[in-house]
C-alpha positions as a LaTeX table, in Angstrom:
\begin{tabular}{lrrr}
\hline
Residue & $x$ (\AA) & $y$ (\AA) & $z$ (\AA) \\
\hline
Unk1 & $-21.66$ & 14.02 & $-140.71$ \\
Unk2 & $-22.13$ & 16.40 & $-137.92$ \\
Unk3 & $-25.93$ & 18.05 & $-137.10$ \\
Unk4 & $-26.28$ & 20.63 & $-134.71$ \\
Unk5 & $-29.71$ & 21.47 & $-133.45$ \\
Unk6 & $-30.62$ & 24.99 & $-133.89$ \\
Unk7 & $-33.99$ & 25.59 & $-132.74$ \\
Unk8 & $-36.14$ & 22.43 & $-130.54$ \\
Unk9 & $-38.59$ & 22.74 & $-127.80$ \\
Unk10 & $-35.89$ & 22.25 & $-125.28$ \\
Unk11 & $-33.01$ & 23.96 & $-124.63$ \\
Unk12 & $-29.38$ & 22.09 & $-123.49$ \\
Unk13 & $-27.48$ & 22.45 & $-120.70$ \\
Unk14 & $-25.34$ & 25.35 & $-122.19$ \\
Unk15 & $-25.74$ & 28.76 & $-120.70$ \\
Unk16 & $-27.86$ & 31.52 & $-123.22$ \\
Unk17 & $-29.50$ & 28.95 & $-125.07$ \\
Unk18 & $-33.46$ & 29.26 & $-125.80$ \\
Unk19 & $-35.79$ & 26.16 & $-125.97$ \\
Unk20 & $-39.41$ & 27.19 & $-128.21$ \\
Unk21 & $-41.17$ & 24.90 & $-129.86$ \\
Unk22 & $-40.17$ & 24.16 & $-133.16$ \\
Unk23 & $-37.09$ & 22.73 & $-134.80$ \\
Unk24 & $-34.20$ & 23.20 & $-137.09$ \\
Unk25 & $-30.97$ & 21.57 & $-137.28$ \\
Unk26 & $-27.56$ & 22.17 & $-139.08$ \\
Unk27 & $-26.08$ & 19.42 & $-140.80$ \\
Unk28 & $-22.82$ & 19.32 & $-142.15$ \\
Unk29 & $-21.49$ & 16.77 & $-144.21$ \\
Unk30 & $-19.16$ & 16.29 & $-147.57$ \\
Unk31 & $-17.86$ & 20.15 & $-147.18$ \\
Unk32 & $-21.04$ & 21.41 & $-147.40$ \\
Unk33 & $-23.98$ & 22.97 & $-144.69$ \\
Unk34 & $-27.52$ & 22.30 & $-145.22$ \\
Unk35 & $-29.77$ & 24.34 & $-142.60$ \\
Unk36 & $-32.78$ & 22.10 & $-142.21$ \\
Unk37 & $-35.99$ & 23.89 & $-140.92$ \\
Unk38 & $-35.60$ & 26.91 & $-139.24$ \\
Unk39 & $-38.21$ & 26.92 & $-135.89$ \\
Unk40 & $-40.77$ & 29.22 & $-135.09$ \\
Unk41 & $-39.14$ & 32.53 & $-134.10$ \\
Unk42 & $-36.40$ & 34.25 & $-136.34$ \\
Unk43 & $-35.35$ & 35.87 & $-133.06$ \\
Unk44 & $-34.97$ & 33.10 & $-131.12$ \\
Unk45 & $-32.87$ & 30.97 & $-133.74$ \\
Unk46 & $-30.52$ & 34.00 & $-134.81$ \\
Unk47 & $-29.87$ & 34.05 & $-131.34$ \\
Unk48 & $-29.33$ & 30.45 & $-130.87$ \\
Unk49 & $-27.36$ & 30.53 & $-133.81$ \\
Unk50 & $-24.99$ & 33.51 & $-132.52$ \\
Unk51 & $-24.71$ & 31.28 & $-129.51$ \\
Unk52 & $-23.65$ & 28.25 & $-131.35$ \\
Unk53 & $-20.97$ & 30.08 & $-133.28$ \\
Unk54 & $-23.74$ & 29.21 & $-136.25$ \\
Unk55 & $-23.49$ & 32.48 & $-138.83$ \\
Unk56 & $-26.03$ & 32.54 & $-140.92$ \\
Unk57 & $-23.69$ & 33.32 & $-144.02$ \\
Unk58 & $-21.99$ & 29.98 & $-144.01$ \\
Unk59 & $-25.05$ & 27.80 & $-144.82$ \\
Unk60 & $-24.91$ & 26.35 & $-148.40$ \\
Unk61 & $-28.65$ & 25.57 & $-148.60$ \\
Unk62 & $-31.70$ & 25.34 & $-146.71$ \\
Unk63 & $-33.99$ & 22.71 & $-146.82$ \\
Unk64 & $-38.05$ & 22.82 & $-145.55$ \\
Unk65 & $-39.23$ & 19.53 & $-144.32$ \\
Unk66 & $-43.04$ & 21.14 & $-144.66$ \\
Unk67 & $-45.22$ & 23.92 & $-144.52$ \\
Unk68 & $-45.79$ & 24.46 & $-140.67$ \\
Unk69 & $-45.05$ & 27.43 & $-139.00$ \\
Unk70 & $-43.28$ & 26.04 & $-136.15$ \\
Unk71 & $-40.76$ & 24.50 & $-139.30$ \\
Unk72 & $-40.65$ & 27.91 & $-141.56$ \\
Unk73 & $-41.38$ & 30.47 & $-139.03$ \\
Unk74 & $-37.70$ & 31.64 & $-138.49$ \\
Unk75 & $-36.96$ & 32.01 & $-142.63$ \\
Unk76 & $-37.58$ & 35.31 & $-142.97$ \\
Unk77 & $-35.34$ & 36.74 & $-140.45$ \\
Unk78 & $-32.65$ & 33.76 & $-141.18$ \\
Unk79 & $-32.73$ & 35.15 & $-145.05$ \\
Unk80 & $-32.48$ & 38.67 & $-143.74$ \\
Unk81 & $-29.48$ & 37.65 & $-141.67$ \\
Unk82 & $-28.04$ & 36.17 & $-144.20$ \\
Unk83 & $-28.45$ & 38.29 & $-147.21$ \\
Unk84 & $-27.88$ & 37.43 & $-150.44$ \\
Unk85 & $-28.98$ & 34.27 & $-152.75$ \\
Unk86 & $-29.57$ & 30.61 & $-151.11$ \\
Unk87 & $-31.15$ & 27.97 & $-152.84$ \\
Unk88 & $-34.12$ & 26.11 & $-150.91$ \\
Unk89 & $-35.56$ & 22.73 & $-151.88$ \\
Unk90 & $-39.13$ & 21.86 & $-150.37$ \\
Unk91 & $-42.22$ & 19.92 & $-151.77$ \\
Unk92 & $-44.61$ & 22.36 & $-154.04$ \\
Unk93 & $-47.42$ & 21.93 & $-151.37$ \\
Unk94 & $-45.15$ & 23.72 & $-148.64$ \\
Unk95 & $-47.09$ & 27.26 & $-149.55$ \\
Unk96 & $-50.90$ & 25.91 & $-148.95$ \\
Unk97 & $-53.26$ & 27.67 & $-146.84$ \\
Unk98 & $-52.84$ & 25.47 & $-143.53$ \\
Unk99 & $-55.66$ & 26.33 & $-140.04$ \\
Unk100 & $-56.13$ & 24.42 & $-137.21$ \\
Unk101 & $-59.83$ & 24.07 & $-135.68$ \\
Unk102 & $-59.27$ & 23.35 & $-131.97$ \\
Unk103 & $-59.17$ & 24.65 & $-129.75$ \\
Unk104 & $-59.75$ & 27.71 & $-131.87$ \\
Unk105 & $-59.52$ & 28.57 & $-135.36$ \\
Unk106 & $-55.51$ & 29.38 & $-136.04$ \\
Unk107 & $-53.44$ & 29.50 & $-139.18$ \\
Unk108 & $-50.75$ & 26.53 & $-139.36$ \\
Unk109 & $-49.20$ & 27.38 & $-142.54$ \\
Unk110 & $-45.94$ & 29.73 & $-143.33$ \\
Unk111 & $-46.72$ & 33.16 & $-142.04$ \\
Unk112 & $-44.66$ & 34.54 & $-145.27$ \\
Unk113 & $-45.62$ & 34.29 & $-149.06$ \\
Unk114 & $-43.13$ & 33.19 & $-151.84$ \\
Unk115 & $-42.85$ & 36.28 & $-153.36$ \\
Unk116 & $-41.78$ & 37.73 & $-149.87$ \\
Unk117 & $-38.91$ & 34.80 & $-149.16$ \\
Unk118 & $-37.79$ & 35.30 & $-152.76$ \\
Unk119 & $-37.46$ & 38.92 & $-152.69$ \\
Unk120 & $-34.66$ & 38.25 & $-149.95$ \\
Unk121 & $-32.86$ & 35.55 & $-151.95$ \\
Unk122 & $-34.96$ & 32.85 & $-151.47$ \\
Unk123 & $-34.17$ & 30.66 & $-154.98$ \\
Unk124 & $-37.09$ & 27.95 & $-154.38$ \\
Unk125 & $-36.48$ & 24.28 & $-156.32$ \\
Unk126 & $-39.73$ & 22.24 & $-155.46$ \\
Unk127 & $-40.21$ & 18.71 & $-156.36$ \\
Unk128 & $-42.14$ & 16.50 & $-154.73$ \\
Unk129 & $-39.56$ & 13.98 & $-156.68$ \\
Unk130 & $-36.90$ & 12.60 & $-154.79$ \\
Unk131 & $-33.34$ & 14.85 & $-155.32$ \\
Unk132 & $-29.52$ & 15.05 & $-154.44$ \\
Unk133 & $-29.30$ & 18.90 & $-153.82$ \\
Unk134 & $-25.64$ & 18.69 & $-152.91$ \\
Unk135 & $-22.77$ & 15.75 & $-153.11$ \\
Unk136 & $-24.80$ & 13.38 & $-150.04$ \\
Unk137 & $-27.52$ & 15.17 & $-149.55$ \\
Unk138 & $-30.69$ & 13.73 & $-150.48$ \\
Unk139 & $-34.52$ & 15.05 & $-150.66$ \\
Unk140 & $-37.08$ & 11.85 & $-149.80$ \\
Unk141 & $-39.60$ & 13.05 & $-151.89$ \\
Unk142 & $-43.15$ & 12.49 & $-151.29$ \\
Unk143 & $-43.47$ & 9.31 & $-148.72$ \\
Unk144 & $-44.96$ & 6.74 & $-149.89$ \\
Unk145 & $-48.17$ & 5.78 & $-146.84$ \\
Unk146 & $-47.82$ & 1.89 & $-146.29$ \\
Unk147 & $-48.36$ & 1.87 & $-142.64$ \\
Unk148 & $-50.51$ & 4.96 & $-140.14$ \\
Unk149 & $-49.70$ & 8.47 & $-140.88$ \\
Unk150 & $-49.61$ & 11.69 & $-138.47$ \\
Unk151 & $-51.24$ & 14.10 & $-140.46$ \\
Unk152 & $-52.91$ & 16.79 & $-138.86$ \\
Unk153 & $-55.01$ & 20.57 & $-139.51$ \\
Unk154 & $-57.02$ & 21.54 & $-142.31$ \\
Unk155 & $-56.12$ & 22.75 & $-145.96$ \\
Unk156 & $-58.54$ & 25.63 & $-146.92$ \\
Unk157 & $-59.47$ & 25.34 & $-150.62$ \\
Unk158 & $-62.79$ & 27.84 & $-151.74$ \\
Unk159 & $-63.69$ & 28.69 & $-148.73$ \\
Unk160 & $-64.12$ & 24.61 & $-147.48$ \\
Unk161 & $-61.67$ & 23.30 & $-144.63$ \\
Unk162 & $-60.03$ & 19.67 & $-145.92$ \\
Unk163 & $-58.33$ & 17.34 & $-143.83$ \\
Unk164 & $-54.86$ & 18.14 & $-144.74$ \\
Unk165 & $-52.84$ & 14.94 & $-145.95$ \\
Unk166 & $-49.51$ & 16.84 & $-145.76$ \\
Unk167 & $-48.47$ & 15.58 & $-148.79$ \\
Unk168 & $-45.19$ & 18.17 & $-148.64$ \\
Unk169 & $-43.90$ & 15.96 & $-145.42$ \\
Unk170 & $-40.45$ & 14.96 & $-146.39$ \\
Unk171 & $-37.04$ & 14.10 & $-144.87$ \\
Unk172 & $-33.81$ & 14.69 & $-145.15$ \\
Unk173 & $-31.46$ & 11.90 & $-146.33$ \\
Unk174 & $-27.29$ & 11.97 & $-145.94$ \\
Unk175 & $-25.42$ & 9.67 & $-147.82$ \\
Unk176 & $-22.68$ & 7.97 & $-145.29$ \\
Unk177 & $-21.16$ & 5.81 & $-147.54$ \\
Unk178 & $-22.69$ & 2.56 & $-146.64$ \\
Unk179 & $-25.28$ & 3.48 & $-143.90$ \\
Unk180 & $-27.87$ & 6.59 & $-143.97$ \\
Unk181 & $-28.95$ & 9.28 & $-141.68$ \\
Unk182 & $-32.53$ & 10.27 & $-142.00$ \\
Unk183 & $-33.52$ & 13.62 & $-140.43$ \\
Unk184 & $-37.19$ & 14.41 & $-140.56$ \\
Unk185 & $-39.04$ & 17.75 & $-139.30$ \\
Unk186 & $-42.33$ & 16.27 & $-137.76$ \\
Unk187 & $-42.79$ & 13.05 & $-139.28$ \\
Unk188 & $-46.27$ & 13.68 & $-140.51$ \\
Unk189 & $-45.99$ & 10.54 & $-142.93$ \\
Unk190 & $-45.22$ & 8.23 & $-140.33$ \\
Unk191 & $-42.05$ & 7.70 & $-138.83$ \\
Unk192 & $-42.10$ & 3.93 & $-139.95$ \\
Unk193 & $-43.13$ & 5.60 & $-143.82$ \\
Unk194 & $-40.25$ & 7.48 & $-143.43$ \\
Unk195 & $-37.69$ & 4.64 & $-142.82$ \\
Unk196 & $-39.19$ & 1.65 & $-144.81$ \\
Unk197 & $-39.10$ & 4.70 & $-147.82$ \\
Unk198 & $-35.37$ & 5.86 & $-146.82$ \\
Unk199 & $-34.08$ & 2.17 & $-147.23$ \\
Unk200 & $-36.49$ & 1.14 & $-150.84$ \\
Unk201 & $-35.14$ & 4.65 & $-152.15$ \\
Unk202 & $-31.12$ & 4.10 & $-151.03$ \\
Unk203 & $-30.72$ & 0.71 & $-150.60$ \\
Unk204 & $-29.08$ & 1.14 & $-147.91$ \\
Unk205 & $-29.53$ & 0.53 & $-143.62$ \\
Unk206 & $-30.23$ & 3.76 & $-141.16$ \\
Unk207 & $-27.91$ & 4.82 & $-138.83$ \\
Unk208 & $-29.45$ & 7.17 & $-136.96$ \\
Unk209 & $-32.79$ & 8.71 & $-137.31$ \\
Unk210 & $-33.10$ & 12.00 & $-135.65$ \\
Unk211 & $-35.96$ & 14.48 & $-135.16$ \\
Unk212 & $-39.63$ & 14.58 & $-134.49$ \\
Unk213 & $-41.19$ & 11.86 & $-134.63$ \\
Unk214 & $-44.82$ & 12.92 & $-134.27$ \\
Unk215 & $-45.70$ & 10.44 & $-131.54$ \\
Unk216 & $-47.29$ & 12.56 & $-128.90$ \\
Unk217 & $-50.77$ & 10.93 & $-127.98$ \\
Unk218 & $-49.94$ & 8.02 & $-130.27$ \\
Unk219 & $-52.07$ & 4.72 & $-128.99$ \\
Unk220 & $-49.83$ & 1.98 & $-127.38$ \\
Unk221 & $-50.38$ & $-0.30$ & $-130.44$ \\
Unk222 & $-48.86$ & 2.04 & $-132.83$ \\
Unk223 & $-46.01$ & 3.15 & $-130.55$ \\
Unk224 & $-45.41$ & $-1.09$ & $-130.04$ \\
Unk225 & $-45.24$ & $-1.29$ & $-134.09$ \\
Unk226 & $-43.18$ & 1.85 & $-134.64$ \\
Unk227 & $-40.58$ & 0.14 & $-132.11$ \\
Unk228 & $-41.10$ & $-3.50$ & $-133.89$ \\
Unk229 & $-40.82$ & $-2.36$ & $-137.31$ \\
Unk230 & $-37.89$ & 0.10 & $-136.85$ \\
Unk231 & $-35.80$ & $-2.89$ & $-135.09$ \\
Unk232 & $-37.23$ & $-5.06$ & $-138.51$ \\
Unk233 & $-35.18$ & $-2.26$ & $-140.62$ \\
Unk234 & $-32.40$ & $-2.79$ & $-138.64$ \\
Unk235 & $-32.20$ & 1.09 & $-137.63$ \\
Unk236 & $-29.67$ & 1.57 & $-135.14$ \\
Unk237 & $-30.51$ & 4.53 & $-132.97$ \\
Unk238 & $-32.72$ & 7.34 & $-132.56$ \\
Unk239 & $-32.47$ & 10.81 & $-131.66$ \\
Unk240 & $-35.90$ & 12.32 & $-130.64$ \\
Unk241 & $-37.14$ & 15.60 & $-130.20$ \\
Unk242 & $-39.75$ & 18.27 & $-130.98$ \\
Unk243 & $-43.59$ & 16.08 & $-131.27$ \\
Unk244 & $-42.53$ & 12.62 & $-130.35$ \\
Unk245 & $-43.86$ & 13.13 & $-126.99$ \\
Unk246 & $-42.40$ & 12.86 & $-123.12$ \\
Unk247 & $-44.34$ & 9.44 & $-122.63$ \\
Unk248 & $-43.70$ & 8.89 & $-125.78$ \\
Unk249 & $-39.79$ & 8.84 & $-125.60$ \\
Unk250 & $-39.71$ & 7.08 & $-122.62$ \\
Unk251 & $-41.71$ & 4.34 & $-124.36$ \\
Unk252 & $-38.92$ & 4.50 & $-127.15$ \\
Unk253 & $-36.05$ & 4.54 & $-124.74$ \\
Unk254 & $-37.32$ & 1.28 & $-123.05$ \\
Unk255 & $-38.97$ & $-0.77$ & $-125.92$ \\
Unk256 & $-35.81$ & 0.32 & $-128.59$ \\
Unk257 & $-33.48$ & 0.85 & $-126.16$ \\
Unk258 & $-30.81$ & 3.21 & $-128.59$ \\
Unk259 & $-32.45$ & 6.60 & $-128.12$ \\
Unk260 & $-31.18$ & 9.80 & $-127.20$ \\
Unk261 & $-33.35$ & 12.89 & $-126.67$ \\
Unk262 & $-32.90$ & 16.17 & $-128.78$ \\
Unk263 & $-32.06$ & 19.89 & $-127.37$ \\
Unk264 & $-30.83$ & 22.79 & $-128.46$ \\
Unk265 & $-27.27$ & 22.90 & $-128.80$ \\
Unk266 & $-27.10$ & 18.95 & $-128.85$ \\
Unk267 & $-24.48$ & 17.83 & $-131.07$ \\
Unk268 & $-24.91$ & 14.31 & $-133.36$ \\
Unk269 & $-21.57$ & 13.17 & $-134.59$ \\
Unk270 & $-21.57$ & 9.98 & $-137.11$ \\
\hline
\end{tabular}
């Protein structure tokens, strides 16, 4: 498996590279490219993407982790780009009506409607059911909430804001034989969700999970557990990026110890 990351708040050390918050990552795996995410700003990843030698005709699929803007923002212009059919697979929730109420009243959600994706090739399969899309490549499915979540905004249903569960939070799974890779947008279930659901629904250990973790401003306590519980799983590194937080990393980096931090252009071989 090879991922490439498209689109993160950071960008590398390589020259014409932008960093804007948000994330999306190519993964390649089996003969096949699944574009996961796709950041904020269509300009700013179909130029990250020219940069990377990334065209936007050669992915297979794309795959939404959820319904945020800083996850979906870049879809239109990607599916412009490309041109053409491409199947996506998200959760059924991923089109909500999503608004933030601090500091001000903002929308969260996607800033496009179905109808407008689909009208440039978007072929939407969503299941909130786990799913392999392609040979190794596995949707999560709804995440099961055992431990603290990360959910965060409001859903606006008749005119009410609800505390938004984000319910269409789900990862990524590769299929490495006898190990996993999880990749997960913004870890809104809870990154130690994520992992405990990874192994029940494979069977099998992670190798490396990579993305955000949603662990900016998490209390001590929970970033003590997350390390404790991920070492219980027997998860053998982390690559961490987009919400998991400055302090937050360096908290990983010293209580896990097998961390490495996400950029754009950073390249995960396993």
């Amino acid at each position: 498996m090879k991922l490439t990351i498209l689109f993160e708040n950071h960008a590398g050390y390589r020259k014409g590279l932008l960093g804007y918050h948000g994330f999306s990552a190519l993964v390649e795996h089996n003969g096949r490219k699944v574009l996961v995410d796709t950041g904020t700003d269509g300009e700013v990843l179909l130029r990250n993407m020219e940069a990377l030698e990334v065209s936007p005709g050669e992915i297979d699929a794309l795959f939404i982790t959820h319904g945020h803007y800083d996850h979906t923002g870049g879809s239109k212009a990607f599916l412009e780009a490309r041109g053409g059919k491409i199947d996506v697979y998200a959760h059924p929730g991923i089109f909500q009506r999503r608004v933030a109420l601090k500091p001000k009243l903002r929308e969260i959600g996607i800033p496009f409607t179905r109808e407008e994706l689909e009208g440039l090739g978007a072929r939407f399969h969503l299941s909130p059911k786990p799913l392999e899309f392609l040979p190794g490549f596995l949707s999560s499915g709804e995440i099961e909430r055992r431990h603290w979540d990360r959910a965060v905004g409001y859903l606006v249903e008749n005119g009410e804001y609800i505390k938004d569960p984000v319910k269409d939070d789900m990862a990524l799974l590769v299929d490495l034989g006898e190990e996993i890779a999880v990749i997960t947008g913004c870890g809104h279930s809870g990154i130690i969700n994520i992992a405990e659901h990874a192994v029940r629904l494979t069977g099998k250990p992670i190798k490396a999970l990579i993305g955000g973790f949603h662990l900016r401003g998490a209390k001590p306590e929970m970033l003590k557990e997350a390390v404790v519980k991920l070492k219980t799983l027997g998860v053998k590194k982390l690559y961490a990026g987009h919400c998991t937080g400055i302090e937050e990393y360096a908290y990983l980096k010293t209580g896990f110890g097998e961390v490495e931090p996400l950029y754009v252009g950073k390249v995960v071989e396993i």
